[in-house]
N, C-alpha and C positions, 0 to 999 in steps of 0.2 A: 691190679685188678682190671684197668683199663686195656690193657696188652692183652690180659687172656678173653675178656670182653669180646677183642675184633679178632681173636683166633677164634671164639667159637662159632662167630658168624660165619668164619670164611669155612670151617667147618661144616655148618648148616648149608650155606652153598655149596659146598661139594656133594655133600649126602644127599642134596635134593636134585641136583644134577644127575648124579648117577644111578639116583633111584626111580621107577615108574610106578606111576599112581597107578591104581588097580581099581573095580569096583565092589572087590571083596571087601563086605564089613565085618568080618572077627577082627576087634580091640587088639589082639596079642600078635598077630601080623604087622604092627606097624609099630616104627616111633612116632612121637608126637614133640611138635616144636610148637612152643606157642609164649606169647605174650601176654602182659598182665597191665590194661589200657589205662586200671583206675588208679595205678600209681603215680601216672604222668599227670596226676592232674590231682594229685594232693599238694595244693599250693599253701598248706598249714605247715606241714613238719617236711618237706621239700618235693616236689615232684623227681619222680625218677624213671628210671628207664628199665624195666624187666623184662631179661628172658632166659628162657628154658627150654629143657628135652628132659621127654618121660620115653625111660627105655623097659620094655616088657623082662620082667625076669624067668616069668611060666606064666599058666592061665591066668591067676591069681594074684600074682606079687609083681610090680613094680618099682621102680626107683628114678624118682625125680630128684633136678637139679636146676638152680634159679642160680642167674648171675645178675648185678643189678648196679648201674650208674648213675649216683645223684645228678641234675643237673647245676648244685652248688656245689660240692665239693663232697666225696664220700663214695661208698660202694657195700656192695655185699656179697653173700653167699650162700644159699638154702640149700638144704639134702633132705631127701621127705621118701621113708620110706610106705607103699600104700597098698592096703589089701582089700581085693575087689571082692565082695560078698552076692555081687549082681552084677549078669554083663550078659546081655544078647545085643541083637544086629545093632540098633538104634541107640540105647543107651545103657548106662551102667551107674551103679553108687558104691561108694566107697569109706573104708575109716584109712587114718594115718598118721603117724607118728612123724616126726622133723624137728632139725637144729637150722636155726637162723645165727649167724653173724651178721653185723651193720656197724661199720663204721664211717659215722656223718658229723659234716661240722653247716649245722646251719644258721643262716644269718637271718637278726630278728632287728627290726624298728620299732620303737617304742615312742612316747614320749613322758615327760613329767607330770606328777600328778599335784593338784593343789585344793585342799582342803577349805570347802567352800560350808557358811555358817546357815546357809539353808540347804542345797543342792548334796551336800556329801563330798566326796572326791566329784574333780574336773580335770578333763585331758587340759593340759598346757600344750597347747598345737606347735606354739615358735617353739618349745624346747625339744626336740625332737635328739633321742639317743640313738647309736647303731652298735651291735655287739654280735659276737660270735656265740653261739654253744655247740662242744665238741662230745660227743657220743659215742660212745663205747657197748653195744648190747647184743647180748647173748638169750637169745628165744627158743624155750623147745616148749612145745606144744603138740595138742591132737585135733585131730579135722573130720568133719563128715563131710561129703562131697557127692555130686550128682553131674554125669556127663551126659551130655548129649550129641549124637551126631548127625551133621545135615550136608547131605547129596553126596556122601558117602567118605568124604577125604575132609570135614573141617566137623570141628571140635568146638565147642564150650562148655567151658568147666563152674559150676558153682559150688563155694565154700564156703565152712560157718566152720569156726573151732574158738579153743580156750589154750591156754597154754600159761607160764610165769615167764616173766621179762626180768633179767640181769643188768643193770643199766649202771654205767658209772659216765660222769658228766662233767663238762666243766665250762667256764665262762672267759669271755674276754674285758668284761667289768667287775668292780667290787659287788662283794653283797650289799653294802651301803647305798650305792647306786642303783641297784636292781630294787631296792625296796621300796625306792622313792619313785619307779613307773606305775604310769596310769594302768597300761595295759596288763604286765603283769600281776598288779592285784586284782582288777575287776575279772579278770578270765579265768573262770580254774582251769578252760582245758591249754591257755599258755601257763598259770603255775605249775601246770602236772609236768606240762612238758619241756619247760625251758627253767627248773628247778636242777641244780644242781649238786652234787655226791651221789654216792655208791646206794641204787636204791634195788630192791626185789619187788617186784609190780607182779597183779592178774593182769593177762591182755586179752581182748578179745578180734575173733580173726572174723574178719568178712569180704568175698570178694572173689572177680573172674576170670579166668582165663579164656584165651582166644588163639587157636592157631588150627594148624593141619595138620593130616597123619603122612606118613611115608612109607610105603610096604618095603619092609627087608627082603633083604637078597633071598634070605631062607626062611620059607615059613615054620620050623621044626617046632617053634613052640608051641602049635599050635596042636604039636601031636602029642605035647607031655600033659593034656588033661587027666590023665590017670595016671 
């Protein structure tokens, strides 16, 4: 995933290279390359590195494609087909359908819990554990979505959807050991998420994209409105 990762950039560099920005704003004249900033900075279930191109199919239908590198170890791949129900010069909204792949191995620090006869559970600071969990998920979901465009060539995209998650998981400790962290028990959003077997989850989706548009060589789509 890594290799096709730095082909697609060198890709994007070339298509941006050979293509000129224009101040025509019809959505269906261009592709769109953009980034997704809030990933890098999900320092819970691992920050990552997202990008993508949304390529115009006609007025109305599009098709997006996300590539995506853990900064621990892992990667992905989204395909998101979207149908625009609203689109003039400035901005557009949208529904869509998509399959996510993710395969991630992230690294979790815990430590020991000890059962205290007033207090409850207490972290045990000196005993401190480190473990791996390795992830396996399969994401199809649906999105509403709202773009907007500013000074003619840059794009943000906001999203909200729901979809079921496919997850099978596994650990680099026993379950004996896992049982006995502080962390893991007091959190349920590390039980949810650093539990492992074969589980079927609701997910829910929230979040932005950022990039720029590129005018194609040919504007023809722009004649198949009817």
């Amino acid at each position: 995933m890594k290799k096709t990762l730095i082909l697609f950039i060198v890709l994007f560099a070339m298509k941006a290279r050979g293509q000129t920005s224009t101040s025509n704003t019809s959505f269906t004249n261009y592709n769109f390359y953009f980034i997704e900033p809030l990933s890098a900075l999900d320092f819970f279930n691992g920050p990552c590195l997202r990008l993508g191109s949304e390529f115009p199919l006609n007025y109305k239908y599009s098709l997006s494609i996300t590539l995506g590198v853990y900064f621990e170890k892992g990667d992905l791949l989204k395909k998101e087909l979207k149908r625009y129900y609203q689109n003039d010069e400035k901005e557009r909204q949208f529904i869509s359908i998509g399959y996510e792949y993710i395969n991630h191995v992230h690294y979790v620090n815990d430590v020991y819990e000890r059962i205290d006869s007033v207090s409850g559970a207490v972290p045990l600071n000196n005993m401190s554990v480190s473990y791996s969990v390795g992830k396996h998920i399969n994401d199809f979901y649906f999105k509403y979505g709202y773009d907007i465009l500013w000074k003619h060539h840059w794009l943000f995209e906001f999203y909200t959807g729901l979809g079921v998650r496919f997850k099978d998981a596994n650990k680099s400790i026993t379950d004996s050991v896992q049982s006995k962290l502080y962390h893991f028990n007091e959190s349920m959003i590390e039980y949810y998420s650093f539990h492992t077997g074969h589980f079927v989850q609701p997910i829910a989706l929230l979040g932005i994209k950022v990039g720029k548009l590129f005018a194609l060589k040919k504007s023809s789509i722009a004649n198949k409105r009817n």
